[in-house]
N, C-alpha and C positions, 0 to 999 in steps of 0.2 A: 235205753230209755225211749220212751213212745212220745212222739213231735205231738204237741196241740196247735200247730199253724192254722189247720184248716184252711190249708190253699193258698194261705200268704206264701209261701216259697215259690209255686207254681205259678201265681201269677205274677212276682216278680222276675220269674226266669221268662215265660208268654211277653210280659211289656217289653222285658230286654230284647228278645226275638224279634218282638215287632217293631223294635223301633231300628233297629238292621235291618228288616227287612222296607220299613218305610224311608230305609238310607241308601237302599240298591242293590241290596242282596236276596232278592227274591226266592232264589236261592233255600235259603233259609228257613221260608214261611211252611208250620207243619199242616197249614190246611191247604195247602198247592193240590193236592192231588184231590182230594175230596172233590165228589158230585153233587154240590148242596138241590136242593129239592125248590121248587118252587112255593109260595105261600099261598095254601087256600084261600080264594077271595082279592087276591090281590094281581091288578092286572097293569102294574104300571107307574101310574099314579095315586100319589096318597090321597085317595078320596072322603078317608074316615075322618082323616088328622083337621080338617073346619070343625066337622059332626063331635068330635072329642074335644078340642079347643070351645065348644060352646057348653060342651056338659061341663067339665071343669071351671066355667065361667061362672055360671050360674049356682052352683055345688057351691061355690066362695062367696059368694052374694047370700046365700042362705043360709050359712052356718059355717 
């Protein structure tokens, strides 16, 4: 019989993973080895996150 979870199972097992590994078992964690990539445009500090806090502001205010 074919699962319709769609991801519910994996991300229950992912949470359970991470929350051993946020209890000292790094060990554990299956992005350890991964080389994540840096973000286009992003050099540190969140400079966008005022500039998007003000769209969203006003976006509420008008509708």
């Amino acid at each position: 019989m074919k699962s319709n979870s769609y991801g519910l199972d994996l991300s229950t097992l992912i949470g359970s993973t991470m929350t051993d590994v946020m209890d000292g078992r790094s060990d554990l964690n299956p992005w350890k080895d991964f080389n994540w990539p840096a973000i286009p445009g992003y050099f540190g500090r969140p400079w966008f996150l005022p500039v998007l806090g003000a769209y969203y502001r006003m976006k509420d205010l008008v509708g």
